[in-house]
N, C-alpha and C positions, 0 to 999 in steps of 0.2 A: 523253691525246693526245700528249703530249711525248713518250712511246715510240717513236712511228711516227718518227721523226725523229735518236734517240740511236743514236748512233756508239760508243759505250763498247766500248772495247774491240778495235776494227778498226784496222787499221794501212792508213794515205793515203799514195800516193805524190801529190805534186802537183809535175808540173814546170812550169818559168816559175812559181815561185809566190815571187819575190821584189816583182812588181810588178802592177797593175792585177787584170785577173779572178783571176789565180793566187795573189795574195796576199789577194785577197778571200775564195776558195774555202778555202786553205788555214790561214786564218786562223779562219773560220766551222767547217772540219771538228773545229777543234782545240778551239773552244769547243764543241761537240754530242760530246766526246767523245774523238773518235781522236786516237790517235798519228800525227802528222801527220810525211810526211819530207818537207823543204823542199828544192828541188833548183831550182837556174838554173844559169850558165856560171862566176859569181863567189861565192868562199866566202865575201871578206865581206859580200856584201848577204845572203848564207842564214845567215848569222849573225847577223845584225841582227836580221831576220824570226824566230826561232827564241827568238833573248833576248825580244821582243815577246811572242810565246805563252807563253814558259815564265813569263815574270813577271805573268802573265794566270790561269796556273793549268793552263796546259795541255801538250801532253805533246810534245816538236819535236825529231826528229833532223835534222842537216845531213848531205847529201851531193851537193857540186857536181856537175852533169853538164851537156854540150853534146849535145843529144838527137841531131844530126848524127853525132857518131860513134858508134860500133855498139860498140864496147869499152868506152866511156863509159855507154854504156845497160844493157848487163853488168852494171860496176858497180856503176852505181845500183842496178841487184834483186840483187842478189849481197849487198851491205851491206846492203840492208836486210832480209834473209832472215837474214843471220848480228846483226845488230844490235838488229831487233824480232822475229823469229821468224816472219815468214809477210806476207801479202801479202792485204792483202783487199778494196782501193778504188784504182783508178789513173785520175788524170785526166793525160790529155795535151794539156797546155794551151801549151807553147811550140811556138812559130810565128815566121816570118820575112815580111815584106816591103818586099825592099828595093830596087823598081821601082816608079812609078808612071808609066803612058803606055800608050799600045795593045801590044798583044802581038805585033803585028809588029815591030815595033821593039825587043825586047827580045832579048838575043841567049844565046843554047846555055848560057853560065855561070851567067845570072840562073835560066834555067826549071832546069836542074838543082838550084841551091840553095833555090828556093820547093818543087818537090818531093821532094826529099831531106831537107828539114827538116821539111816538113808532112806530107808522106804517107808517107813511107819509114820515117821514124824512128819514128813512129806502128803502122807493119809490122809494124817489131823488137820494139818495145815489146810491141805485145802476146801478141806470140809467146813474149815471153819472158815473161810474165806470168802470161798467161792459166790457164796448169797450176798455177800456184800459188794461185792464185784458186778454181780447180775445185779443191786439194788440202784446202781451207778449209772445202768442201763449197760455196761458192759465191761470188760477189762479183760486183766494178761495175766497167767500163770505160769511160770516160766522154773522149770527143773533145770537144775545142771549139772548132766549127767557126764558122759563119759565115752571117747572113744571106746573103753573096755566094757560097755553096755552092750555093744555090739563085736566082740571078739571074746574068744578065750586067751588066756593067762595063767601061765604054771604058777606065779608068783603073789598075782595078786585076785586070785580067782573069785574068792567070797566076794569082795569090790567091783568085782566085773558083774555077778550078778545079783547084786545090789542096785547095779546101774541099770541092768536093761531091766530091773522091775520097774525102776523109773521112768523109761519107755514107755511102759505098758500103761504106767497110771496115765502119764498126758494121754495117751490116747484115749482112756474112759474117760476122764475129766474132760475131753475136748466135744464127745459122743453126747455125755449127760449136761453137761453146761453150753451147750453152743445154742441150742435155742434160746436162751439169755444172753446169748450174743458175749460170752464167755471162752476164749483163745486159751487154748496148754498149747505148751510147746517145751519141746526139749533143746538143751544144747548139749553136744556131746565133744568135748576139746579132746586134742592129743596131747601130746605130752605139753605142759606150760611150764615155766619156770616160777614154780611159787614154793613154799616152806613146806608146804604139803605135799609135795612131788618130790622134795629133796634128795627124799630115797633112791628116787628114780633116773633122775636128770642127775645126778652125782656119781650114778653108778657107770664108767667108765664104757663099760660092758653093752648096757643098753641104751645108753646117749648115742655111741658109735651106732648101734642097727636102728635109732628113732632115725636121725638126722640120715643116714645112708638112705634110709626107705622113704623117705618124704622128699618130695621132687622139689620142695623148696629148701632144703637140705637144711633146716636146724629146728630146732622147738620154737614155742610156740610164746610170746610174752601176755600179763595176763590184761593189758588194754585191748590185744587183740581179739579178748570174747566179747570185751567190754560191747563193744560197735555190733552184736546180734542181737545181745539183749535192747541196747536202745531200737532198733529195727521190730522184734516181737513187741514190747512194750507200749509202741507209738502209731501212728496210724497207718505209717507206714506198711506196718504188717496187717493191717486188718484184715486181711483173708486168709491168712495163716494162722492155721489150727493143728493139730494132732502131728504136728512134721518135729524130727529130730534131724539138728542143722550140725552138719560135722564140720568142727576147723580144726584143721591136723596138719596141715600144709599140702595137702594131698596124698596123705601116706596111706588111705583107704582107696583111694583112685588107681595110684600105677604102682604102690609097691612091689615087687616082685616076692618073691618065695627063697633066702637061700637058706641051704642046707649044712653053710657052715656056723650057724650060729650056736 
C-alpha cells in the first residue's frame, strides 16, 4: 500500500515552504521520497528547512524566490531544471494577506498585491511549469487555496476571492494540460494554526464560531494538509484532476447558520 503514496524519485517544487502548510508539505514530500526544492522570500530560513530534511535523510535543494516577481519565478524552474533535471510536482503555496476589513475600504495597492501574489504568480507559475511536467510524461500542480475561495467574508474578502480565482485556474490548467497527462488540483483548508492565520485563530471572537461550526470542534494543524498534498502529488491520485479537496473539519458539511454572531 505504501506504493500508492512513494515520491521516490520526483523532483517538488514547494514555495512558501519555510513555514506552516508549506513546510509541512514540503517536509512530508521529502520523507515519501522526493527531491524536495525549498523556496520562500529568505535564504536563510530555506536553509534551515533544507538542513532539517537533509539530516532526516532526505533529499532538499535551496532556491529563494518572491513568487510576486515573474523573473524570480524563472528562476526558480530554471535552477531547478539545471540542478535536479526536470520538474515533476509544483505546489503553489505562498500567499499574502495583508488587509483585514470590508473590501470597500481597501484601496487599488492592497487588491493588486493580494492578486498579483495569489492569482498572477500562480499564472506564471504554471505556465512555466506545466511543459515540464508534461515533458516527464506527466505530473501534479497543486494550489492551496482556501476554505474562503468558496465563501464570502466581511473581513477578509479580497483573500476570499483571490482564492476561488485559484479554483478557477486548476480547473483550466487541468482542461488544457490533462491530455499531457498533467493533474491541477486545489486544496482549500479551514482555519490552520499557522503565523499566517494568526489574525484569525487568535481572534477570540472567530476561533469560538470556527471550532463551534466544525463537527470536529477545533482548527485545523498544518501536517493535517500535509497528508492531501502527498495523495494529489503521488500515484495515488492519478485520476484526480480539476477537484478542490476541502479540510475544515467539516465546517462546510454540517455547519449550521446562527444569527448571533
Amino acid at each position: 500500500m505504501s506504493s500508492l503514496f512513494d515520491l521516490t524519485g520526483k523532483v517538488a517544487i514547494v514555495t512558501g515552504s519555510t513555514k506552516g502548510i508549506g513546510l509541512a508539505i514540503v517536509k512530508r514530500m521529502a520523507e515519501h521520497g522526493a527531491t524536495v526544492v525549498v523556496s520562500s522570500r529568505k535564504l536563510d530560513a530555506c536553509e534551515a528547512v533544507a538542513k532539517d530534511i537533509r539530516g532526516a535523510g532526505g533529499k532538499a535543494v535551496v532556491i529563494p524566490c518572491h513568487v510576486a516577481h515573474k523573473d524570480q519565478l524563472q528562476n526558480l524552474v530554471d535552477r531547478t531544471l539545471a540542478e535536479c533535471g526536470g520538474i515533476d510536482i509544483v505546489v503553489s503555496n505562498a500567499a499574502v494577506n495583508p488587509y483585514l476589513g470590508p473590501q470597500a475600504g481597501a484601496s487599488d495597492e492592497v487588491f493588486d498585491r493580494i492578486m498579483g501574489t495569489n492569482v498572477r504568480s500562480n499564472f506564471w507559475l504554471s505556465n512555466m511549469t506545466c511543459p515540464h511536467l508534461a515533458a516527464r510524461g506527466g505530473g501534479s500542480f497543486i494550489i492551496i487555496s482556501s476554505i474562503g475561495g468558496l465563501l464570502g467574508d466581511a473581513s477578509i474578502g479580497l483573500y476570499c476571492v483571490s482564492k476561488a480565482a485559484d479554483i478557477a485556474l486548476v480547473r483550466n490548467i487541468c482542461v488544457e494540460w490533462g491530455p499531457k497527462n498533467v493533474r491541477a488540483n486545489a486544496i482549500a483548508p479551514g482555519l490552520v494554526r499557522t503565523d499566517f492565520a494568526r489574525a484569525l485563530w487568535e481572534d477570540p471572537v472567530r476561533y469560538k464560531k470556527t471550532t463551534r461550526d466544525a463537527p470536529l470542534g477545533r482548527i485545523g494543524e498544518p501536517d493535517e494538509i500535509a497528508g492531501a498534498a502527498i495523495f494529489l502529488a503521488s500515484s495515488s491520485g492519478s485520476f484526480t484532476s480539476g477537484q478542490t479537496i476541502v479540510i475544515d473539519g467539516g465546517r462546510m458539511a454540517g455547519a449550521p447558520l446562527h444569527k448571533d454572531d
